[in-house]
C-alpha positions in Angstrom: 10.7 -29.8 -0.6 9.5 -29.7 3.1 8.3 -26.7 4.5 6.6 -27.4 7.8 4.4 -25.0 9.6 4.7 -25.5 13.9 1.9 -22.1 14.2 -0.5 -21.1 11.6 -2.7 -17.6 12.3 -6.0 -17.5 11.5 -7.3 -19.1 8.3 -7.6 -17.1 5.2 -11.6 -17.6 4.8 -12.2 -16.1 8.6 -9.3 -12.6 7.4 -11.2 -12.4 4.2 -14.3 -12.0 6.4 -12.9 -9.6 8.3 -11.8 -7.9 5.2 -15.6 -7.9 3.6 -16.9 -6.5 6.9 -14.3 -3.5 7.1 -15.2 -2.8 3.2 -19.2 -2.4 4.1 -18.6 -0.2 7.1 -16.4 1.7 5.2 -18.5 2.2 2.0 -21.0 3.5 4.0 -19.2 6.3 6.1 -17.6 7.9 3.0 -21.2 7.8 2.0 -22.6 9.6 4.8 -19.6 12.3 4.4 -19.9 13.0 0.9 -23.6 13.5 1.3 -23.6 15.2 4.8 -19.9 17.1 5.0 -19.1 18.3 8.5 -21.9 17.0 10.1 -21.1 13.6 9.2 -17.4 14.4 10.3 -18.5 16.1 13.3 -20.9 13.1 14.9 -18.0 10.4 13.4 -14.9 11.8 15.6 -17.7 12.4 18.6 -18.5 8.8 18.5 -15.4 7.0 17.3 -12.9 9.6 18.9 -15.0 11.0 22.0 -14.0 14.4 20.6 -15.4 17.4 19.6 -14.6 21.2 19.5 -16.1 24.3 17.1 -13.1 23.6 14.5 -10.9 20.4 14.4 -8.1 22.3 12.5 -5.8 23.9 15.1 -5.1 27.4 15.2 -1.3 28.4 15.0 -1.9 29.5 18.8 -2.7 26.1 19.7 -0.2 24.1 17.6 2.8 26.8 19.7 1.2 26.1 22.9 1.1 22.2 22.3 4.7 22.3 21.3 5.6 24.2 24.6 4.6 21.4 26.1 7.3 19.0 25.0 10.2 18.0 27.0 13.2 19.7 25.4 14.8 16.4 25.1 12.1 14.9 22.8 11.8 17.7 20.7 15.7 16.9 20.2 14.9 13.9 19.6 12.3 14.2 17.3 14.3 17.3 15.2 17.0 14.3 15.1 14.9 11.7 13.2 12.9 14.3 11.2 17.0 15.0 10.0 17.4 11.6 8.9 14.1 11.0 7.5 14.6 14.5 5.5 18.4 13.8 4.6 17.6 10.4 2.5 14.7 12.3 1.5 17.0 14.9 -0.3 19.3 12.1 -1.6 16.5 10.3 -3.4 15.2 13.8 -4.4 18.2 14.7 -5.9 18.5 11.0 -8.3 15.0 12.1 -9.6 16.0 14.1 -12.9 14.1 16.4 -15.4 15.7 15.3 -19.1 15.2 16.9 -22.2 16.8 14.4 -24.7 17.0 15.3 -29.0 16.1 11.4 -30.5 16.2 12.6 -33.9 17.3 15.3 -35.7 15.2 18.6 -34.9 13.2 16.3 -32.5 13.3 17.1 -28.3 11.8 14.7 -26.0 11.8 15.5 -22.1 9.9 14.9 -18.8 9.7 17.1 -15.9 8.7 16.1 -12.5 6.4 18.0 -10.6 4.9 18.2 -7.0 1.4 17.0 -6.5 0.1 20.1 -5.5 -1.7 19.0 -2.2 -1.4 16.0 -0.3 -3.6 14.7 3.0 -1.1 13.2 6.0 -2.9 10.6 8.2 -1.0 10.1 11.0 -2.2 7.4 13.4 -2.2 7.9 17.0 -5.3 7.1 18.4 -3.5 4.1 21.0 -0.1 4.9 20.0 0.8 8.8 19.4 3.1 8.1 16.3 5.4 10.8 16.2 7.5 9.2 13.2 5.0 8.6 10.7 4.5 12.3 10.4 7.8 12.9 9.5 7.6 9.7 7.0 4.5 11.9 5.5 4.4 15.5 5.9 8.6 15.5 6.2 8.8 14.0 3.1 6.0 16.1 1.3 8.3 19.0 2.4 11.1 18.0 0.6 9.3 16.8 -2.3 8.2 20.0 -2.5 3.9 20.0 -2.3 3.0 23.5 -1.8 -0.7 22.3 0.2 0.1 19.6 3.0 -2.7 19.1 5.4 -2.2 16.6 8.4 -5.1 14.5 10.8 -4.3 12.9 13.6 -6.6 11.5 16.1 -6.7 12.8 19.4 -5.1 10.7 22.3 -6.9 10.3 25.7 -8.7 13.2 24.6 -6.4 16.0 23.3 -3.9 16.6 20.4 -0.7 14.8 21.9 1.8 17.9 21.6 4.7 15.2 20.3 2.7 14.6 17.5 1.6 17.8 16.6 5.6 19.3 17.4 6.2 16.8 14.4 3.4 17.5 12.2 4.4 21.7 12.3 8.4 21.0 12.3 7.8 18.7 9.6 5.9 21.6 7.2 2.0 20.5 7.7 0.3 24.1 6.7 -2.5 22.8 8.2 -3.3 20.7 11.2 -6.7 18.4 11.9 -7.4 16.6 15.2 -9.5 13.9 13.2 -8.6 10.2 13.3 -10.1 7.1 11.6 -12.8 7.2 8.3 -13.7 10.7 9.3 -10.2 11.9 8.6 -9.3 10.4 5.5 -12.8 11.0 4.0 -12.6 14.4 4.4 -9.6 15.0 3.1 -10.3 13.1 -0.2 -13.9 14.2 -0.6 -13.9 17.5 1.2 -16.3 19.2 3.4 -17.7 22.9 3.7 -14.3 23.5 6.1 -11.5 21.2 4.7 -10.4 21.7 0.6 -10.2 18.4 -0.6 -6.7 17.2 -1.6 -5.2 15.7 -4.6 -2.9 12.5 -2.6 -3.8 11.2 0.7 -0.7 8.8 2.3 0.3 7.1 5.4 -0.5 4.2 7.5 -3.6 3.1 9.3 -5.7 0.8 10.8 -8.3 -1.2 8.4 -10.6 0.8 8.5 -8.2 3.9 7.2 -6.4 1.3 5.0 -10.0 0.5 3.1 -11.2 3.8 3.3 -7.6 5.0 1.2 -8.9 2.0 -1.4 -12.2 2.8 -1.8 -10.9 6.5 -2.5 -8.3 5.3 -4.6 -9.2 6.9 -8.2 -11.0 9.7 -6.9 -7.3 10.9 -5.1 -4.3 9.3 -5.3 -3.1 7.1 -2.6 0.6 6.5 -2.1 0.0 2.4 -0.9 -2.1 0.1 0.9 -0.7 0.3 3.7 -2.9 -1.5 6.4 -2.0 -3.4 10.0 1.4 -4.1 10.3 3.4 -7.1 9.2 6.9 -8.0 10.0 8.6 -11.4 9.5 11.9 -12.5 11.0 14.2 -14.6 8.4 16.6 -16.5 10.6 19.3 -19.3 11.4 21.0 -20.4 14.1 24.2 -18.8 12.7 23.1 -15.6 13.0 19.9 -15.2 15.9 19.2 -16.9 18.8 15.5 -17.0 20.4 15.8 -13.5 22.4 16.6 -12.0 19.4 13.9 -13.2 17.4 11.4 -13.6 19.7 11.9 -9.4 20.5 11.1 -8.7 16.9 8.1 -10.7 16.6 6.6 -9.5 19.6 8.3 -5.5 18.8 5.6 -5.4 15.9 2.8 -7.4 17.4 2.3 -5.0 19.7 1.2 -2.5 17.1 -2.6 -4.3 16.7 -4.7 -7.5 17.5 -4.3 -8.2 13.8 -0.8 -7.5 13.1 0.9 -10.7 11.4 4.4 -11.6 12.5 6.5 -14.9 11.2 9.7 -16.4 12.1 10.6 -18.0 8.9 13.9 -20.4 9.3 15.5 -23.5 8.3 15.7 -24.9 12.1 13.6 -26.4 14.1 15.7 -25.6 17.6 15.8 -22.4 16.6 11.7 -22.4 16.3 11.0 -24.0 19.1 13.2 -21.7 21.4 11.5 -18.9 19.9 7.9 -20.0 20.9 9.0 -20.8 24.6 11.0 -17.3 24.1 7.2 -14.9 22.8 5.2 -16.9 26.1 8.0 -15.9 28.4 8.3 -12.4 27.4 4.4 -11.9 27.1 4.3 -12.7 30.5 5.7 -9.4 31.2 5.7 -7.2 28.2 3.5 -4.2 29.2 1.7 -3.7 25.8 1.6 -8.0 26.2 -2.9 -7.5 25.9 -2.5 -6.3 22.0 0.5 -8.2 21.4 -0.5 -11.5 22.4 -3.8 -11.2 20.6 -1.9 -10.6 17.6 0.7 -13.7 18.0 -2.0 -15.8 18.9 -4.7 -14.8 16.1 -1.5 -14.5 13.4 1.1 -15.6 14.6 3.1 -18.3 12.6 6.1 -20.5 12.9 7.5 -21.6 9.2 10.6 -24.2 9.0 12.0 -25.1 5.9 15.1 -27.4 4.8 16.8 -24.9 2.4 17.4 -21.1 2.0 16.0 -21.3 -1.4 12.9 -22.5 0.5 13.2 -19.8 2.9 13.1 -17.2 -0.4 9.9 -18.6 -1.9 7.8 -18.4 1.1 9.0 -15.0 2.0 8.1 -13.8 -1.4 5.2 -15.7 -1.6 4.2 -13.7 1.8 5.6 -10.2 0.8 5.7 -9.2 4.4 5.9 -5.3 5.0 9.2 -5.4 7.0 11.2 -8.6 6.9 14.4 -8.5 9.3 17.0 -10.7 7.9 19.3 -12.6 10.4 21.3 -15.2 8.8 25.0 -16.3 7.8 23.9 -14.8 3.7 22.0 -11.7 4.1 23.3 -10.1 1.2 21.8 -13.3 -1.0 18.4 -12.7 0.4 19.2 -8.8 -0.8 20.0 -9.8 -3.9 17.4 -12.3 -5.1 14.2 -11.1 -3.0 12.2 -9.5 -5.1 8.3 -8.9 -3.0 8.5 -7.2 0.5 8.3 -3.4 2.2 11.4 -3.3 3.6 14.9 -5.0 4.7 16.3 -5.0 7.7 19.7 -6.7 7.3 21.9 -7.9 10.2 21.2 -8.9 14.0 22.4 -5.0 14.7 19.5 -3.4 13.0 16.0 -3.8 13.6 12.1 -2.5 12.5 11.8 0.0 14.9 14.7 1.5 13.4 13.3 1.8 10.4 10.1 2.9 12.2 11.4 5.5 14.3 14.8 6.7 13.2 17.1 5.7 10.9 15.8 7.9 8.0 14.0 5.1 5.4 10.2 5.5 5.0 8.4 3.8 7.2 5.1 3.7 5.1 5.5 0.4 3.5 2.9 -2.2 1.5 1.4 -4.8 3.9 -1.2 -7.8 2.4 1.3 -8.5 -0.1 0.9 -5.1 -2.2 5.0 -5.2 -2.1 4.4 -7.9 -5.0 3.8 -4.2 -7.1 5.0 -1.5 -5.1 7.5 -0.2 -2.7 7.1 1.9 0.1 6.1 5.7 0.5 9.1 7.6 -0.8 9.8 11.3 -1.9 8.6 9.9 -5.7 5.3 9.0 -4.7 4.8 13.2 -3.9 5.8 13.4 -7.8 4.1 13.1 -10.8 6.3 12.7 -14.1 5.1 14.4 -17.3 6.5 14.1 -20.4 6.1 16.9 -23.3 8.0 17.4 -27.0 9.2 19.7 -29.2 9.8 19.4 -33.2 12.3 22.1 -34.8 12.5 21.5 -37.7 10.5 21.1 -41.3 12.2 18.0 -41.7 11.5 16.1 -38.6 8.0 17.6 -38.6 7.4 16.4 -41.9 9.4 13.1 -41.5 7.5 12.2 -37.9 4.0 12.9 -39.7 4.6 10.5 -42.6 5.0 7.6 -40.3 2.5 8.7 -38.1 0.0 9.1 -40.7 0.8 5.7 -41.9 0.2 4.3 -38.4 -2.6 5.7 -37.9 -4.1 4.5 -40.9 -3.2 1.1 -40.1 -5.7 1.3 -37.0 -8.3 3.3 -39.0 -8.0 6.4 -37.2 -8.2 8.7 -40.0 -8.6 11.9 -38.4 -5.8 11.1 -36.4 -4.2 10.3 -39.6 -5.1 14.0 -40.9 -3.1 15.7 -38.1 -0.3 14.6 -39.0 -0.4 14.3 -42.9 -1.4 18.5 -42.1 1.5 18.4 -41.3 3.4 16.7 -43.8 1.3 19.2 -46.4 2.7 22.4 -44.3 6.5 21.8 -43.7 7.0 18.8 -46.3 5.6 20.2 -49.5 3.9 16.6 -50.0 0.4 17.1 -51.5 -1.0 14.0 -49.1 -5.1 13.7 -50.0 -7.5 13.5 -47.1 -8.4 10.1 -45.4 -5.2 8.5 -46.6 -1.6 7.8 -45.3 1.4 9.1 -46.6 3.1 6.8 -49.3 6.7 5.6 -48.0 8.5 6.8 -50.9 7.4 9.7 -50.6 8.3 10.1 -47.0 12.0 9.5 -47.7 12.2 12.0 -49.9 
């Protein structure tokens, strides 16, 4: 096996000490604004955001005059993607179904699935406004059917961005925060004397939001960890050339200084092309400052012999989106099994996904997509389960071999509800503090 690395990012020691940083910094902001509410919120988004106003929620005043401002040809466009997104919304909505199932005679089983009942958007936009992750969050909230969605969104060079916020309200936010970073996400989780705390908070983030969402994990729900993007390019010389490739690096890069991108293929021309490719377009990419920070800091370059190689690394890595461009895409879409999201073919790409298309953008980044997809209309549900017994017979049938299980762990008084049981509607005279005998049961 031969697997040869041309670029390596930065070593894992120096990220995990990023990592430990980010964790202390965040411990003690959620701190400070569970002990200090909208003061600590307040002096947070005046430092952090340079922002500050008598209430951060807007007022449905200010949400109609923000959208006024929007060109009518990007609130077009934005009431097209918000379509898509809500359309496979729907369709995965509608495979999600209530059953109500009889196992045994006289015996229901069923599960329902129900809305969490309030959920906290985060919707980054601090240095890019990002119109598309509200409709990934609050869109999707919508159809899922959460009757309390509240949406923050930092406020860019100095006001709400009206794209944003045109997103936020067509996408069915009933209430709208100009908050961004810790101070955001902390209140929505914890609550303060002017923001209800909700019972989910989802969406991307920067570290600092993606530690703040783990730290709060338990206390709310979260719907991933979904920190700085990652995106790695799976390619051959069949299938990409070094413009190609070199444009989706660089097309995710430019989302953070720590955003990991990786061209992961099984020839060396075609990695070598694709390095002099990145340092000729970063020398006139506009957004090359962030983007070449990232490349350079985590940047890698992977070259293997064999596809199969190819498979283990990317699932080793479990990058959040991995864009496939090879002569057997539909192998690596059959046998991957740990990653965010696909991209399959030269003639799709991320910002597809990111933008338009209609799949979730929200996905799992620092290889969380080992254990869990992306943000989806089921992670706005909650599925319950209840039962019914009709009949003596089951009742009484049920109890005996519960009784006798619970007696084999020693849990007598959960023994005794169901050998009441067996007493009431079975006519068996069971005595207290002991299981039902089996012959008695079957009759």
């Amino acid at each position: 096996m031969t697997i040869e690395y041309l670029k390596r990012g930065k070593p894992a020691a120096d990220r995990a000490e990023d990592d430990a940083n980010t964790a202390a910094v965040v411990a003690g902001t959620l701190k400070d604004i569970e002990t200090r509410g909208d003061a600590a919120v307040r002096e947070l988004a005046t430092k952090f955001d340079n922002y500050d106003r008598e209430s951060y929620r807007l007022s449905q005043d200010e949400i109609d005059a923000l959208i006024a401002k929007v060109d009518p040809r990007d609130l077009e466009d934005i009431r097209f993607a918000q379509e898509q997104v809500t359309n496979f919304a729907q369709a995965q909505r509608d495979s999600m179904l209530d059953i109500e199932v009889e196992t045994l005679p006289g015996v229901i089983l069923g599960h329902k699935n129900i809305p969490v009942q309030s959920v906290g958007c985060y919707v980054p936009g601090g240095k890019f406004p990002m119109v598309a992750s509200a409709h990934m969050s609050v869109a999707t909230a919508k159809v899922a059917g959460v009757p309390r969605i509240i949406a923050c969104t930092p406020p860019f060079n100095g006001e709400p961005n009206p794209a944003v916020i045109a997103a936020m309200h067509l996408g069915g936010a009933h209430e709208i925060y100009v908050l961004g970073g810790i101070q955001a996400v902390g209140a929505m989780a914890i609550g303060t004397e002017t923001i209800d705390p909700v019972h989910l908070l989802v969406g991307p983030g920067n570290a600092f939001v993606a530690e703040a969402k783990r730290q709060l994990f338990g206390r709310v729900g979260i719907d991933l960890f979904a920190g700085p993007t990652e995106t790695m390019v799976i390619a051959d010389e069949t299938a990409a050339d070094a413009e190609l490739c070199a444009t989706d690096l660089l097309g995710q890069a430019e989302h953070g200084y720590n955003s990991p991108c990786v061209l992961l293929t099984n020839s060396r021309k075609l990695a070598e092309d694709t390095m002099a490719e990145i340092d000729r377009i970063l020398e006139i990419l506009p957004t090359a400052g962030t983007a070449k920070v990232s490349w350079d800091d985590y940047g890698e370059i992977i070259v293997c012999d064999t596809y199969d190689e190819m498979l283990e690394v990317a699932d080793d890595i479990a990058s959040e989106h991995v864009q496939v461009m090879t002569d057997r895409d539909d192998w690596f879409l059959e046998n991957m099994t740990c990653y965010g999201a696909l991209f399959l073919g030269a003639r799709t790409n991320v910002a597809n996904g990111d933008k338009v298309i209609g799949t979730n953008h929200t996905l799992p980044t620092k290889k969380a997509g080992r254990y869990t997809g992306g943000l989806w209309v089921g992670k706005y549900l909650k599925t319950h389960s209840y039962q019914r017994v009709l009949t003596d017979e089951a009742a009484a049938m049920i109890g005996a071999y519960g009784s006798r299980l619970c007696m084999l762990e020693g849990f007598v008084g959960h023994a005794e509800q169901c050998n009441v049981r067996v007493r009431r509607y079975g006519g068996v005279n069971v005595p207290y503090g002991e299981g039902v005998p089996f012959k008695e049961a079957a009759e």
